[in-house]
C-alpha positions in Angstrom: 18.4 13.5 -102.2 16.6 11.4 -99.3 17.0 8.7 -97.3 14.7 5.5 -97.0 14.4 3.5 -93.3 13.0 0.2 -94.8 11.3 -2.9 -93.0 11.5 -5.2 -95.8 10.1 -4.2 -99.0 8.4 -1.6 -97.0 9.5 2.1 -96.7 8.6 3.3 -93.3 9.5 6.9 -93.6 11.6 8.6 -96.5 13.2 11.7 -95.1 15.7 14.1 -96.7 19.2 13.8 -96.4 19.3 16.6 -93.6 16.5 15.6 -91.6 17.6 11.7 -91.8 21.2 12.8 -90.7 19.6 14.4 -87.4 17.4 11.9 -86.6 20.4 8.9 -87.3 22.8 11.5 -85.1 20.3 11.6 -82.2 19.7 8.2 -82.7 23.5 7.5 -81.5 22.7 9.9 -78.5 20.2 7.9 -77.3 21.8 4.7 -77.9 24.3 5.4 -75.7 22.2 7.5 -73.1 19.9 4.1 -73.2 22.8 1.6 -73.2 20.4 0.1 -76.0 21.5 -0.6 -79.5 18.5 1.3 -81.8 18.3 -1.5 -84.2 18.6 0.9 -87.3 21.7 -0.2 -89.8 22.7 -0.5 -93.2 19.9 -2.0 -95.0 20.4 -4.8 -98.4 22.0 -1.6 -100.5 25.3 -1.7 -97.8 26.5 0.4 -100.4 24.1 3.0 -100.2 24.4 4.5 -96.3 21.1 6.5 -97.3 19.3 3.4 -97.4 18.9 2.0 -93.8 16.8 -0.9 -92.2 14.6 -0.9 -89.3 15.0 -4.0 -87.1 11.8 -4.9 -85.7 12.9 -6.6 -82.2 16.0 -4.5 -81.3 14.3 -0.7 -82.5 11.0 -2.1 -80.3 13.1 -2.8 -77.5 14.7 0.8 -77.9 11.5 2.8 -78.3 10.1 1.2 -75.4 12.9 2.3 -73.0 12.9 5.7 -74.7 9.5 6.6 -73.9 10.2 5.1 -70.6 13.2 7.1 -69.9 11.4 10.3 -71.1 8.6 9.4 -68.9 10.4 9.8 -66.3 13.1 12.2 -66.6 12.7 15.0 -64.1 14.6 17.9 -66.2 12.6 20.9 -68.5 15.3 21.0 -70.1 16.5 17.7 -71.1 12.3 16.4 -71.4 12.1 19.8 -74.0 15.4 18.4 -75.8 13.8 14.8 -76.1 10.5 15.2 -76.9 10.8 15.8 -80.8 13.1 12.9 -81.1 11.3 10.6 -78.6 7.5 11.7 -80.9 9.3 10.6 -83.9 10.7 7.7 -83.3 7.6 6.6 -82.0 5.6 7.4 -84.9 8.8 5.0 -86.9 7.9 2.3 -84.7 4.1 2.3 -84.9 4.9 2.4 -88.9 7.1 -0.6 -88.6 3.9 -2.5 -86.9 5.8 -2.1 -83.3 3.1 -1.2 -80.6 4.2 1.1 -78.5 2.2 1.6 -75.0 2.9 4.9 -72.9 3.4 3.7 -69.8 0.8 4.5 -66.8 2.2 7.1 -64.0 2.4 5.2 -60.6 0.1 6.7 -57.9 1.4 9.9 -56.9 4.5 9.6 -59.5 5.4 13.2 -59.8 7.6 13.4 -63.2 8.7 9.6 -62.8 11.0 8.3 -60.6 14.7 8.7 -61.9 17.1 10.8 -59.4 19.9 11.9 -61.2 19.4 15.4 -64.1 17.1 16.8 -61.1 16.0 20.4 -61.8 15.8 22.3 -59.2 13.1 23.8 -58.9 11.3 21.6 -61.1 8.0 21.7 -62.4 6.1 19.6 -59.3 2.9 20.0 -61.3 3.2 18.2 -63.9 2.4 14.5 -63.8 4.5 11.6 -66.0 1.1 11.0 -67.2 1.1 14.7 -68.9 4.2 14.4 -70.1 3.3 10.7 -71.7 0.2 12.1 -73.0 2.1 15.0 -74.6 4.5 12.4 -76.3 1.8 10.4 -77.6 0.0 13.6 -79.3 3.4 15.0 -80.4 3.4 11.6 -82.3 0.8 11.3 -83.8 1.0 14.9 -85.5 4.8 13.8 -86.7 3.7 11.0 -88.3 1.4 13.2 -90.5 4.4 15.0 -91.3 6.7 11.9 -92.3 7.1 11.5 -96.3 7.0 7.4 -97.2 
């Protein structure tokens, strides 16, 4: 058994059932971590809840503040705990056509900007550009890994 995340006609990624049931589950996390709907739901088969559709506007608005967000978290923990989720989502949205850019670190920006999740002591040499860079690699090796 699998699921399908369609655009269309178009399967963007064809998962099994386990790995499909994370990624929807961690989508809900970051939904409400985000205050952002993700744009995924019940596709033409509403019957079927293992075949979901991609919205195009809503999951490009989503992706974009996630990799924000992770940009800038401040936390080992919490930017270990993202990372797989945040790669693969990205690697959804550059299937469904959505360009994603990794934002640029600000001069001097020191694992972004946000305050609250601080760890203490946190890992002062690493810049939000690593960490970008890191998410953009991670990616990229996902989406070889992705069924259609």
């Amino acid at each position: 058994m699998s699921m399908y995340f369609d655009l269309g006609d178009e399967t963007l990624w064809n998962p099994s059932n386990g790995a499909g049931r994370l990624f929807m589950r961690q989508v809900e996390v970051f939904e409400a971590e985000l205050g952002l709907p993700s744009g995924i739901g019940q596709g033409r088969y509403w019957r079927d809840p293992d075949v979901l559709e991609v919205d195009p506007v809503a999951y490009a608005e989503f992706v974009r503040g996630l990799v924000v967000w992770h940009r800038e978290t401040r936390h080992s923990v919490i930017l270990t705990l993202s990372e797989g989720f945040a790669a693969t989502a990205v690697a959804l949205a550059r299937r469904a056509g959505i360009e994603v850019e990794m934002p640029a670190a600000g001069a001097g920006d020191v694992w972004g900007g946000v305050r609250r999740d601080v760890q203490v002591p946190g890992d002062v040499r690493a810049s939000s550009a690593a960490v970008v860079d890191a998410l953009d690699t991670r990616a990229r090796e996902v989406d070889r890994w992705m069924a259609r």
